[in-house]
N, C-alpha and C positions, 0 to 999 in steps of 0.2 A: 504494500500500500504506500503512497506517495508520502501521506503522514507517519509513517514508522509504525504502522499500528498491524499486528496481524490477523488475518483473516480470524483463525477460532476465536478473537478476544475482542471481534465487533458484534455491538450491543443491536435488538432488531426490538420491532415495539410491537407487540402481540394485540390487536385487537380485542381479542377474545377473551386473555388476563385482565381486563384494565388498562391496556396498555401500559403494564409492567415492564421492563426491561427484560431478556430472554437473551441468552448468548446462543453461538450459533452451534457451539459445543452439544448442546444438549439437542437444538433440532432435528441434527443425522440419527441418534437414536431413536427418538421419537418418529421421524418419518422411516424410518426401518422396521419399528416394532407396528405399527399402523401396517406396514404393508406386509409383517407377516401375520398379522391377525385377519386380514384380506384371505391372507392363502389357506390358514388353517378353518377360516369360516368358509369360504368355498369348498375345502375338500370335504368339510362336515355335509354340507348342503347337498355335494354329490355321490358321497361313498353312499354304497349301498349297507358297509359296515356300522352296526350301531356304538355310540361313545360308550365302553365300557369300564369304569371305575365301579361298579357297585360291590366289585366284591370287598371294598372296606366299608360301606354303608354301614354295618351294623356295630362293626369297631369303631366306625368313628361317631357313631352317635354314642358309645358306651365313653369315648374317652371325651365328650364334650359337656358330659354328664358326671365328670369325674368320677366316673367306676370304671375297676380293671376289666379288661375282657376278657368274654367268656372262655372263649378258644386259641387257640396257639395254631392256627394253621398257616392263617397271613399274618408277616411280621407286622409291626404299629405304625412303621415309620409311612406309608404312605397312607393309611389311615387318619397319622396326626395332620398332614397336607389338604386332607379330604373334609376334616371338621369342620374349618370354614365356612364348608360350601356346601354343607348339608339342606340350608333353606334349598337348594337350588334341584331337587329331587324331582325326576326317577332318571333322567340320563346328565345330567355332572358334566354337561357339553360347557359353562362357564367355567369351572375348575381347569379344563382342558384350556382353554382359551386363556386364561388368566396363567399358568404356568408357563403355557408356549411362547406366550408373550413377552413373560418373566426372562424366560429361556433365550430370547432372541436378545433381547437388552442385554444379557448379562453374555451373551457369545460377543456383541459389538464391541463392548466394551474389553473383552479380551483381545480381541482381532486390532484393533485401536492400540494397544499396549504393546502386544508384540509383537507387529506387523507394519512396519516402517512404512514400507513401500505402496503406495493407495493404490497402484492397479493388484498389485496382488492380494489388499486388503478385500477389494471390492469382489474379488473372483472368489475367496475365501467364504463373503456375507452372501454371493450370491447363491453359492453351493452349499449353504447350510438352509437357505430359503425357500428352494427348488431343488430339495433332495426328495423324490417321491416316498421312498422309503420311509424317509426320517418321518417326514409328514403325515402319512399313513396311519405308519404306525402310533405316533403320538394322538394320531384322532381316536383310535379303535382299540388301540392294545390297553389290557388291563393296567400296567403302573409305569409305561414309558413314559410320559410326561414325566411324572413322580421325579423318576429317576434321572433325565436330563436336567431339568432343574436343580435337584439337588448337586450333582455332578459339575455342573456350570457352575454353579454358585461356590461351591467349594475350589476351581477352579479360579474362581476369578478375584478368591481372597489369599490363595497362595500367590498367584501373577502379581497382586497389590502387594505382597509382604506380609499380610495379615494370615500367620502360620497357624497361630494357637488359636485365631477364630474359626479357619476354615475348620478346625474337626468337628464343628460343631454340624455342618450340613455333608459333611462324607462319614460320620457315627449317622447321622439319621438315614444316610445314603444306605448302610448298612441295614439299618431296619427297615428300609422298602427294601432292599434283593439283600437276600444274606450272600450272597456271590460276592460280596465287594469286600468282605474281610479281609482278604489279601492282600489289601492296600495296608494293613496294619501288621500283618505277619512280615518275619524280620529273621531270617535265619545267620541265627551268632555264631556261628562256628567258625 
């Protein structure tokens, strides 16, 4: 810029805020998680697959009620995720939406960090947007959201240096899939 000023650290005036001040920082995430909340409500609209979380429906209304649950078949950890969103009964397509959303913000923000270079940033955002798979399955599979989410989040608080906070969402990673314990196993010999 002519006045020394650089691009991320100009101020834009949001109509919509009050005309609040708004940096331009925060737009690109914001117009990236809009457009993946675009993609994940289009695939919901056309899978023929149903959004399926219910199988922690009834853990997570026992831990929203503060009592232990009944059974040990599904761990708690995407249960405890599920609590929130209990008003939102019989298909949890807003849990889905609100996670993936969660999910996409919190990929940018990695991709941002350690991805210098914006054409490779951008090929990076675009391939995590338009992975049918990924998408798919986060609409229909039982705790994929769950588990991207937590994954991401925990991800993106080691990227930050935030060491001793990330175990907080790869331990709950662990109780939505007990597969992830090996990220804590340590073989000392």
């Amino acid at each position: 810029c002519a006045h020394g000023v650089s691009l991320p650290y100009i101020q834009y005036i949001c109509p919509i805020l009050f005309k609040m001040p708004i940096m331009r920082a925060l737009i690109s995430p914001t117009i990236y998680a809009l457009g993946n909340l675009s993609i994940i409500f289009l695939v919901n609209k056309i899978s023929d697959l149903p959004v399926w979380v219910k199988n922690w429906e009834v853990k997570a209304s026992q831990i929203a009620s503060l009592q232990l649950p009944t059974d040990n078949f599904y761990p708690p950890g995407a249960a405890i995720l599920l609590a929130p969103f209990l008003w939102n009964k019989p298909d949890y397509a807003i849990a889905v939406f609100f996670y993936f959303v969660a999910s996409s913000i919190l990929y940018f923000l990695i991709c941002r960090k350690l991805i210098s270079d914006r054409n490779l940033r951008i090929f990076a955002l675009i391939a995590f947007s338009f992975n049918p798979y990924l998408v798919w399955l986060v609409n229909s599979s039982q705790d994929t959201v769950f588990e991207l989410f937590l994954l991401l989040c925990g991800a993106a608080l080691i990227v930050s240096g935030r060491f001793v906070l990330s175990l907080f969402p790869i331990y709950l990673l662990c109780l939505a899939r007990p597969a992830y314990w090996v990220f804590f196993y340590r073989d000392w010999e």
